[in-house]
C-alpha positions in Angstrom: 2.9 -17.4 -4.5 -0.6 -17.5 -5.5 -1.6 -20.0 -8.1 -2.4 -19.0 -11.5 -3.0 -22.7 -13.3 -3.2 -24.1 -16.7 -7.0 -25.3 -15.8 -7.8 -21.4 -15.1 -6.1 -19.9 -18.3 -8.2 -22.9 -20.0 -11.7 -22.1 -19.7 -11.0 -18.3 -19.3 -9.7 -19.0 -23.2 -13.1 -20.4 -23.6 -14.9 -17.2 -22.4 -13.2 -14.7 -24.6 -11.5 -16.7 -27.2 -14.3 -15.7 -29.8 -14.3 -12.1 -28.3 -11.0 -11.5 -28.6 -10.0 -13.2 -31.9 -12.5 -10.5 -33.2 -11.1 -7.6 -31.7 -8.1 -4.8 -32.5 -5.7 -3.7 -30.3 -6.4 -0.1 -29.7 -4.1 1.1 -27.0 -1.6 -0.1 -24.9 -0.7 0.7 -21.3 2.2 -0.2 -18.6 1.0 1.5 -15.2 4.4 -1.2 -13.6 7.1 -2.9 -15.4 4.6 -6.3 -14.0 1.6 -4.6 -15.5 0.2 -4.5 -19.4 -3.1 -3.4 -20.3 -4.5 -4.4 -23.4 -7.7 -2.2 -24.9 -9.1 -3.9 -27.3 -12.2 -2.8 -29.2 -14.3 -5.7 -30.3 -17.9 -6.3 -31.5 -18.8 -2.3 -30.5 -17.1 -2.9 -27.1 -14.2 -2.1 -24.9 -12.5 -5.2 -23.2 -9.5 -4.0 -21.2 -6.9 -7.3 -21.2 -5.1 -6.7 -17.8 -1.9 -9.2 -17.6 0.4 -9.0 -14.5 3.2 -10.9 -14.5 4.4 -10.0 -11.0 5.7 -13.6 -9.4 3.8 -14.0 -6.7 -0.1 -13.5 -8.5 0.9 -14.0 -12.0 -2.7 -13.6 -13.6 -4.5 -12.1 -16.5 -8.4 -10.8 -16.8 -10.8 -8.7 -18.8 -11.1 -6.2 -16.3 -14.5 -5.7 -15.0 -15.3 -2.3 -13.8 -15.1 -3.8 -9.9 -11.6 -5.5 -10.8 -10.8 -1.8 -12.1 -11.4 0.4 -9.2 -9.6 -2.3 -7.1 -6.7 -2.1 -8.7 -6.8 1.7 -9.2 -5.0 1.8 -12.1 -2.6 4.8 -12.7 0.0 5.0 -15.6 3.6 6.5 -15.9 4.0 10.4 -17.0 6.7 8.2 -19.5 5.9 5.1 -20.9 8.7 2.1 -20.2 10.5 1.3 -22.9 8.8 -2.4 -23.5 5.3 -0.4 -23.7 6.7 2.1 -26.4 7.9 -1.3 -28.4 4.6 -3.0 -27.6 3.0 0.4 -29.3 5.0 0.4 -32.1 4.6 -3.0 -33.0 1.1 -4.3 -32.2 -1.0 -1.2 -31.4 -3.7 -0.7 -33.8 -3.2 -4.7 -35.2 -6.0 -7.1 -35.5 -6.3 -10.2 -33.8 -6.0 -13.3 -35.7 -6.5 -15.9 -33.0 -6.2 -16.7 -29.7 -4.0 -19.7 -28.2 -3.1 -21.5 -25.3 -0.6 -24.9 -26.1 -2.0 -27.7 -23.9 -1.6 -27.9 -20.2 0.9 -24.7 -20.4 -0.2 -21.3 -18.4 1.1 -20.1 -21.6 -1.0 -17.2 -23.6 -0.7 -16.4 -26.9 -2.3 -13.3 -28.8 -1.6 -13.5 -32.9 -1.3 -10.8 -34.5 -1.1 -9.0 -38.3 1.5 -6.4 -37.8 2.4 -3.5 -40.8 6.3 -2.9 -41.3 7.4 0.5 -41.9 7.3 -0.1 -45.6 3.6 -1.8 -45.4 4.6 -5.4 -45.0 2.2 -7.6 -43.3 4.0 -9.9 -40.7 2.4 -12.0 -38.0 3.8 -11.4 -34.8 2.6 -12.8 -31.4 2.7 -11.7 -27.8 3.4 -14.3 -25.3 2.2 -14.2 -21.7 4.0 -16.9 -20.1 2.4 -17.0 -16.3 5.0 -19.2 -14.4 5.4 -18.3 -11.2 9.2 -16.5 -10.4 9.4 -17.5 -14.7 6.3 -15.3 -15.9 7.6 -12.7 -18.6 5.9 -11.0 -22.2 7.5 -11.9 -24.7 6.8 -10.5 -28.2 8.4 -12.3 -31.0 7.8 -13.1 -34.7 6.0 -16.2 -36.2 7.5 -16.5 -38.8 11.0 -17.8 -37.5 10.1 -17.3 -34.4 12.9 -14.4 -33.7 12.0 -12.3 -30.2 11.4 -8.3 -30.8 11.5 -8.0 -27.0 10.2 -8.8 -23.4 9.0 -7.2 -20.5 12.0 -9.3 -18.6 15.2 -10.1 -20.6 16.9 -13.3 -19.3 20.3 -13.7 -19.7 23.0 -17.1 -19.4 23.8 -15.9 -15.9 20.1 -16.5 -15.2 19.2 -19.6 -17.3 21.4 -21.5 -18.7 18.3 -23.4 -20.4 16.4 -20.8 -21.5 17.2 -17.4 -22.7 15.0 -14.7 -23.4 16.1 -11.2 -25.3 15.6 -9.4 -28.6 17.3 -11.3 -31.6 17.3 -14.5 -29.7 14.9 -17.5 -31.0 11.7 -18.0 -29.0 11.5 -21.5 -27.8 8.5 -22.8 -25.1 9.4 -23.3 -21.5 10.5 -27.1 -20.5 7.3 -28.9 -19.6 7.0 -31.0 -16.8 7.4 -34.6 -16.7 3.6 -35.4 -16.0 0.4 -37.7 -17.0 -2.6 -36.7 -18.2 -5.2 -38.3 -16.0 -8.1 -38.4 -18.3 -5.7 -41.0 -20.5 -4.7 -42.8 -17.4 -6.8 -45.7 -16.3 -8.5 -46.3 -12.9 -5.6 -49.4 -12.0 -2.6 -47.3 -12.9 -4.0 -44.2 -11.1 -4.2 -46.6 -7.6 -0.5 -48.2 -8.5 1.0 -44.8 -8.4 -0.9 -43.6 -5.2 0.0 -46.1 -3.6 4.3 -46.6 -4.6 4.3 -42.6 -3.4 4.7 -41.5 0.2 3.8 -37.2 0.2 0.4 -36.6 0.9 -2.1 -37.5 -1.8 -2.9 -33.8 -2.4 0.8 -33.1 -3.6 1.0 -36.2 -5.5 -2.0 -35.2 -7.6 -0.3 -32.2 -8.6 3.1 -33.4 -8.7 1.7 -36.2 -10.9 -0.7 -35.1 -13.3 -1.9 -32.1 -15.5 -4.6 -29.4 -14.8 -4.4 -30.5 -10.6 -3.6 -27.1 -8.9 -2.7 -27.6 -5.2 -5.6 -25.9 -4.1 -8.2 -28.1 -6.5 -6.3 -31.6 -5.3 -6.8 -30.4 -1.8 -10.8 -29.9 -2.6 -11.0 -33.1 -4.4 -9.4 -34.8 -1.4 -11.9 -32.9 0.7 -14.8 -34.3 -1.5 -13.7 -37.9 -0.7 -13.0 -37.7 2.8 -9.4 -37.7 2.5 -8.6 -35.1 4.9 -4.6 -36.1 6.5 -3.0 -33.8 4.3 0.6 -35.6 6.4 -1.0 -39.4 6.7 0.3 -41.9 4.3 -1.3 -42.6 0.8 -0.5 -46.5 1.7 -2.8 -45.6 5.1 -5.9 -45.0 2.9 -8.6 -46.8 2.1 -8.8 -48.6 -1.0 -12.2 -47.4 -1.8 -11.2 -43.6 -1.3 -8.6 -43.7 -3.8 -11.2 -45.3 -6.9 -13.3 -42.6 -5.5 -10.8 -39.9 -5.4 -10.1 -40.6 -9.6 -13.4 -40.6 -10.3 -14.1 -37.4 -9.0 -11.0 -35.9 -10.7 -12.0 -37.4 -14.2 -15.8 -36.3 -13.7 -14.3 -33.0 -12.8 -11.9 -32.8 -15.5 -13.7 -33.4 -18.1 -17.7 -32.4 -17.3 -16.8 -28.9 -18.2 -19.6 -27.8 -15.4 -17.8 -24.6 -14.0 -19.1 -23.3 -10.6 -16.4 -20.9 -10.0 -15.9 -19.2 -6.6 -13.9 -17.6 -3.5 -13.3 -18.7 -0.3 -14.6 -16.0 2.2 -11.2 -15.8 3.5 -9.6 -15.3 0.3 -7.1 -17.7 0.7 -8.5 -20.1 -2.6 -10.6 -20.0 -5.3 -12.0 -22.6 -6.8 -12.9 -23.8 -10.6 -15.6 -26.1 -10.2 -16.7 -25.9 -6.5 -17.2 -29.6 -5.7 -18.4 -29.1 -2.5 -20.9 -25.9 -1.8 -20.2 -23.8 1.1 -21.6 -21.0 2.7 -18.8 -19.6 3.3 -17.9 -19.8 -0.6 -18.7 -16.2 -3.1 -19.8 -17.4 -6.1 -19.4 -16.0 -9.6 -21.3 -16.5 -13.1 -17.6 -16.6 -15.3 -14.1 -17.2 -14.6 -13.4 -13.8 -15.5 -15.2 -12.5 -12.8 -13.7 -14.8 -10.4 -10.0 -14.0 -11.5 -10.9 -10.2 -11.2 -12.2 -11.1 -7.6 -9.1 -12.8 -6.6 -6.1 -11.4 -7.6 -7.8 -7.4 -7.7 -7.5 -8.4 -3.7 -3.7 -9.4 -4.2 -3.2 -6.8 -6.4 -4.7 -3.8 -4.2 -3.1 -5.5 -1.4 0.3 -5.4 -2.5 0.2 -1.9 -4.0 -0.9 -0.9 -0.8 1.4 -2.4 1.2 4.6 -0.9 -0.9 3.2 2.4 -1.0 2.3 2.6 2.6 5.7 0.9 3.9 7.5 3.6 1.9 5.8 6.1 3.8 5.9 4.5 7.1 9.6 4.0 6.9 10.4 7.6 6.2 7.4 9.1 9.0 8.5 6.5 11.7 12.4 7.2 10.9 11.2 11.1 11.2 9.2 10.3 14.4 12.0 8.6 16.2 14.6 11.5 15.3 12.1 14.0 17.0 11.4 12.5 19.9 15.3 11.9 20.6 16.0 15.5 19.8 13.2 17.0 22.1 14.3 14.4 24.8 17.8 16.0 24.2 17.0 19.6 24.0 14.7 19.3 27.0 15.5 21.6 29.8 15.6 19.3 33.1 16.0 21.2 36.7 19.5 21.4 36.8 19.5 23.3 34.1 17.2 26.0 35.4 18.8 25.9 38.7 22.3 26.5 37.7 21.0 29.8 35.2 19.4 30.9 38.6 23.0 30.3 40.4 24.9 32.2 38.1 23.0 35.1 38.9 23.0 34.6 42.4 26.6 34.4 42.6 26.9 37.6 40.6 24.6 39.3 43.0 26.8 38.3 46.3 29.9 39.3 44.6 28.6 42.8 44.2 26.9 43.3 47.8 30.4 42.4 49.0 32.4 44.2 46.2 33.9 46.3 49.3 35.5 43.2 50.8 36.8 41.5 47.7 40.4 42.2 46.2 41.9 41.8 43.2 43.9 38.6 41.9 41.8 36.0 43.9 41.5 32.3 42.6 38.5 32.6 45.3 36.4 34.0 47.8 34.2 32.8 50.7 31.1 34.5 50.9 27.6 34.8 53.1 24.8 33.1 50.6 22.0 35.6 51.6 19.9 33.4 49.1 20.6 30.3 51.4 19.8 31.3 55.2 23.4 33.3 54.9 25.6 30.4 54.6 28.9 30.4 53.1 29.4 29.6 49.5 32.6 29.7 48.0 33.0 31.5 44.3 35.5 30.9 42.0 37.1 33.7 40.5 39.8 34.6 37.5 42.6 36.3 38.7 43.3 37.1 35.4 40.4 39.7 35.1 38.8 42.5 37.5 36.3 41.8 40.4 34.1 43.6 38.1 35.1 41.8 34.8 34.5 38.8 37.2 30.8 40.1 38.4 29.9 40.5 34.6 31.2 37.2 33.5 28.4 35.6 36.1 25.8 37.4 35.3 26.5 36.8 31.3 26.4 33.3 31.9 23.3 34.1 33.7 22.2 35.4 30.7 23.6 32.9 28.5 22.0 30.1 30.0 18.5 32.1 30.2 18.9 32.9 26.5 19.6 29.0 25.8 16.8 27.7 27.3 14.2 30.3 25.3 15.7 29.3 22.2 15.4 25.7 23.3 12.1 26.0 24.1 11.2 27.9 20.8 13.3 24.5 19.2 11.3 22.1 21.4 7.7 23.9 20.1 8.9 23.5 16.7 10.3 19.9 17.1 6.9 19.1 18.5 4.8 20.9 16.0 7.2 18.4 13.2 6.4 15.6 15.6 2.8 16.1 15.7 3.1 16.2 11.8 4.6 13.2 11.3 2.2 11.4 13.6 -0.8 12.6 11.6 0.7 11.7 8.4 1.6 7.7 10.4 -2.5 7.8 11.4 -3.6 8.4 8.2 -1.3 6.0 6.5 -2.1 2.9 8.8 -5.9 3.9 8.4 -6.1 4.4 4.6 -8.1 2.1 2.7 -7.4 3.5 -0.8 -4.5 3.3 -2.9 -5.7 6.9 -4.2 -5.3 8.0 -0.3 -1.7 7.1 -0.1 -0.6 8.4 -3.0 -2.5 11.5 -2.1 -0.1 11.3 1.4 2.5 10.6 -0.7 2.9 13.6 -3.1 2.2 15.8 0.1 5.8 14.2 1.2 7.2 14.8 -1.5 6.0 18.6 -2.1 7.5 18.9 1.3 10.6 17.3 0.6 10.6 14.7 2.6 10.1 12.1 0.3 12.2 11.7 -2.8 10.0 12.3 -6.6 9.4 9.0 -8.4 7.8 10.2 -11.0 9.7 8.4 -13.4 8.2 5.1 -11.7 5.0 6.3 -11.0 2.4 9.1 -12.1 1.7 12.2 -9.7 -1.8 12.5 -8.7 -3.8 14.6 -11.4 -4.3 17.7 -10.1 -8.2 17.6 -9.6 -11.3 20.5 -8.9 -12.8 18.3 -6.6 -11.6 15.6 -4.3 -13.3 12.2 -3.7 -13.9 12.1 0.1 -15.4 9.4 2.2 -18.8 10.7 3.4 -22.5 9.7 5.5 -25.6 10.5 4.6 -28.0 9.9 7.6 -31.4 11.7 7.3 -30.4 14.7 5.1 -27.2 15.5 6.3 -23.5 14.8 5.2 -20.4 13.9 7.0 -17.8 14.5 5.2 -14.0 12.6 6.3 -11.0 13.9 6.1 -8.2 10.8 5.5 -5.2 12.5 4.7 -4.1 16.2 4.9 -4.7 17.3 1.4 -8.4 15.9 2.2 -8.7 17.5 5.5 -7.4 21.1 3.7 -9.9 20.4 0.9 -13.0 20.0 3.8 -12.0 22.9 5.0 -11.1 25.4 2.4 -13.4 24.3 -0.1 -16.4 22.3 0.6 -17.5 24.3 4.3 -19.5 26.7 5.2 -19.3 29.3 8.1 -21.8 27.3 9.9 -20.8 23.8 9.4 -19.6 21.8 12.3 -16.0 20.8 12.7 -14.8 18.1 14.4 -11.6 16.4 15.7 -10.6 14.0 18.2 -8.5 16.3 21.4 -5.1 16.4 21.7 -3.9 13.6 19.2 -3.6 13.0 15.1 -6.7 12.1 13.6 -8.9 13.0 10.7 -11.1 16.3 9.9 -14.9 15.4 10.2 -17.4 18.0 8.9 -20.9 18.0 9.4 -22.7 20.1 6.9 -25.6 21.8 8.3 -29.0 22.9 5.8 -28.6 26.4 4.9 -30.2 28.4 7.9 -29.8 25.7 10.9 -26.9 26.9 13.4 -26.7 23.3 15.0 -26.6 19.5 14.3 -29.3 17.1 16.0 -27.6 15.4 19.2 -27.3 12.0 17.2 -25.8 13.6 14.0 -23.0 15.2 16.4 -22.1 11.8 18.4 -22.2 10.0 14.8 -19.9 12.7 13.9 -17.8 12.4 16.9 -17.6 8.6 16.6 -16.2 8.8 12.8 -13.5 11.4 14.6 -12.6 9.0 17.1 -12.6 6.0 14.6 -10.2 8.0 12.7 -7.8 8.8 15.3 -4.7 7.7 16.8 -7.5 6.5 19.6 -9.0 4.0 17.5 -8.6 1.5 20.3 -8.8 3.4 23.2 -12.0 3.1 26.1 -12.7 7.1 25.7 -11.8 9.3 23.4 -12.4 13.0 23.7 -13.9 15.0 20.3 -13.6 19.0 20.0 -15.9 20.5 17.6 -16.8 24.2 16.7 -18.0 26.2 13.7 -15.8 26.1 10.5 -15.6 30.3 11.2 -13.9 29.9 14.4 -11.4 28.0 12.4 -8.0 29.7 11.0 -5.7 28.3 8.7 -2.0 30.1 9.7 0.0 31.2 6.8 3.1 28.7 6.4 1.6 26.5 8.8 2.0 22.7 7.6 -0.9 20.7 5.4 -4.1 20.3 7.6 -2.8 22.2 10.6 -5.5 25.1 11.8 -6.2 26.4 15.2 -9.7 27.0 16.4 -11.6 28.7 19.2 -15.2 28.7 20.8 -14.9 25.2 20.9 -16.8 22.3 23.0 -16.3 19.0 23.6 -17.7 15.6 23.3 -16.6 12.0 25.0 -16.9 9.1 22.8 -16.7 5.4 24.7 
């Protein structure tokens, strides 16, 4: 779980608070069931409140236009039910005021709400950002009844607190701490040193407004670095030190906030500068830093997981079936033998009576040896002659039609191993999606729409693209891209590249109107982005075909982004 505390929510209240309390809420929107977005319009400005209340980056922000294309935002075709209540109860309402009860991660939006009849009624929306507990919960002020929330809890879930339309809003349990700013410097070393858990988790098990990535850097700051050595093991010294850098930090109010380059913390006040820290002017900026990047990495993760599982599960049936429909020797040998046989029986028809079980024969195929047939006594020679040469025929026509089922098999295989490449190489959510309504157009992959919204169907198609010195590489990542390059956006001229003989992206190389050929280092930097986006990413060598986008031919029917070309050359990338 990434931590969300009472400190942050604090002085991002501080930035907006005045903002906010000034603003109406214009429109609502639920892209998840963890996600609400906010629009409010305030002092001739848009301010997007983004709250996600998914447990393991519970957050909220005023998303910036960076935190906004890392998210990539995209809502339902059907709003969820707790939106449509959300709409019909606060959207359009003023903002009275903005508050967050002391040392809670607790934020409250008060609003003036109209009944049906034209009633004013204060209502207020509750974002509760607690970890496996965070919820929304709208209820009313006046006797503080709940109209809903995004999660109802029920007795078999809390027997403490439940959490559903009718039921009386009540505030979480708070945790038995201390605020340190009212703790002196004598009973701050007393309880150090009775405890035996390293001092980082003490100060957060202790005491208000200490995250347990803030304890660690105020331990850091003082040279306490054992994170497993006994409090009782410390100095003396480090300890007095250690509370007056919490108080001083608590209670300057001199923010410094920032990101480790790593991503694995952020920090509020940024006691000790690093170079290896990002730094940020506002919290807000910080928080739409940090959790965009858990945000973008989740959604991409589920997304591309539910399209790996289904393409790998595709990939291992194929190669079993082609293994299995594979014609080995035997198989060819034994179509040639039936023949044979048939042939011997009717060179020696003359010699052969009628109502044999079986014959011994001269094998003119084998040097004249004998070779003895099996016959059905049951049927004529002849009937007997025909049968062998029908399964002659039999087995002939079995292995065409395998072979026909093998080419198709591997032309599925070869599908499915484009679709895996581009899926472990996408680096937008927008890609995957895009991968993902190609599977399910091709039924492959069930329709979710109800969870999440198709694609809009667009004119144009954001691609990935070079410039380098007046020309543009364009880069196919999925197969609706690579059809787009292709179809749309070529010329007859243009350059087409592709790595040989495995899945990989569509490069183009658009050429100045008039010029038949690329310079040498446009080609190999078009060759390289081929190979880069291939299934040999991570191979020595990788071998690029290119030709003209004219001597490319899409086949009717043919599967997305499959084409076959011809007049083309080659080009060896190390």
């Amino acid at each position: 779980m990434i931590n969300f505390d009472s400190l942050c929510l604090k002085y991002f209240g501080s930035e907006f608070a005045q903002i906010l309390t000034s603003g109406r809420i214009q429109k609502i929107q639920q892209p998840s069931r963890k996600e609400i977005i906010l629009n409010i319009r305030s002092l001739g400005q848009n301010y997007p409140l983004y709250i996600n209340i998914n447990p393991q980056y519970p957050h909220l922000c005023v998303m910036t236009k960076h935190g906004e294309k890392q998210r990539e935002v995209e809502n339902p075709q059907k709003p969820p039910m707790f939106c449509m209540l959300l709409r019909k109860y606060i959207e359009g309402s003023k903002i009275k005021k903005i508050n967050i009860p002391n040392h809670e991660r607790i934020f409250e939006i008060f609003v003036d709400s109209y009944s049906e009849l034209g009633d004013t009624e204060e209502l207020v929306l509750s974002v509760e950002l607690m970890g496996k507990y965070s919820n929304i919960i709208l209820y009313k002020n006046s006797d503080k009844t709940i109209i809903g929330c995004a999660h109802n809890i029920g007795s078999e879930k809390s027997r403490v607190r439940e959490l559903s339309g009718g039921l009386p809003y009540i505030y979480p349990e708070q945790p038995q701490k201390k605020d340190i700013l009212s703790t002196s410097k004598e009973e701050f070393f007393h309880d150090m040193k009775l405890l035996h858990q390293p001092i980082f988790w003490e100060l957060n098990q202790l005491y208000y407004d200490i995250s347990v990535p803030m304890a660690k850097e105020l331990c850091d700051c003082c040279n306490i670095y054992s994170d497993f050595e006994k409090i009782s093991a410390i100095e003396t010294q480090k300890i007095f030190d250690l509370y007056d850098k919490t108080c001083s930090a608590l209670s300057s109010m001199t923010l410094n906030p920032s990101i480790s380059s790593d991503k694995s913390t952020y920090s509020i006040f940024s006691l000790k500068k690093e170079e290896n820290q990002t730094y940020y002017s506002s919290i807000n900026e910080m928080l739409n830093d940090y959790f965009g990047h858990f945000v973008f990495e989740d959604k991409m993760n589920k997304i591309k997981n539910k399209i790996l599982n289904i393409t790998n599960k595709n990939i291992k049936y194929l190669k079993k079936e082609i293994e299995k429909l594979t014609p080995t020797q035997n198989d060819s040998e034994k179509a040639i033998k039936y023949k044979q046989i048939g042939d011997i029986l009717a060179a020696n028809l003359y010699m052969l009576t009628e109502k044999q079980n079986s014959v011994t024969l001269k094998n003119f195929y084998d040097n004249n040896n004998d070779i003895t047939i099996t016959l059905n006594p049951s049927i004529s020679i002849n009937d007997n002659i025909q049968k062998y040469y029908k399964l002659h025929s039999k087995a002939k026509t079995a292995m065409v039609m395998n072979k026909q089922r093998i080419e198709k098999l591997k032309e599925d295989l070869y599908y499915f191993l484009e679709i895996q490449t581009s899926t472990n190489y996408a680096d937008k959510i927008s890609t995957l999606l895009e991968i993902k309504e190609e599977l399910v157009s091709q039924k492959i992959l069930e329709d979710t729409q109800h969870v999440e919204k198709k694609q809009k169907t667009k004119n144009t198609i954001e691609l990935d693209r070079e410039e380098i010195n007046g020309y543009t590489i364009f880069i196919g990542k999925n197969n609706k891209q690579n059809d787009y390059i292709v179809s749309k956006i070529s010329r007859p001229n243009d350059i087409w590249m592709h790595a040989q003989n495995m899945p990989g992206s569509h490069i183009l190389i658009k050429l100045p109107p008039g010029e038949e050929t690329p310079p040498d280092n446009i080609l190999l930097r078009g060759a390289q982005l081929a190979a880069y986006y291939s299934q040999g990413r991570n191979s020595k060598k990788v071998e690029i075909l290119y030709t003209k986008r004219k001597y490319l031919k899409k086949t009717p029917g043919a599967k997305p982004g499959y084409v076959t070309y011809t007049e083309e050359k080659t080009i060896v990338v190390d």
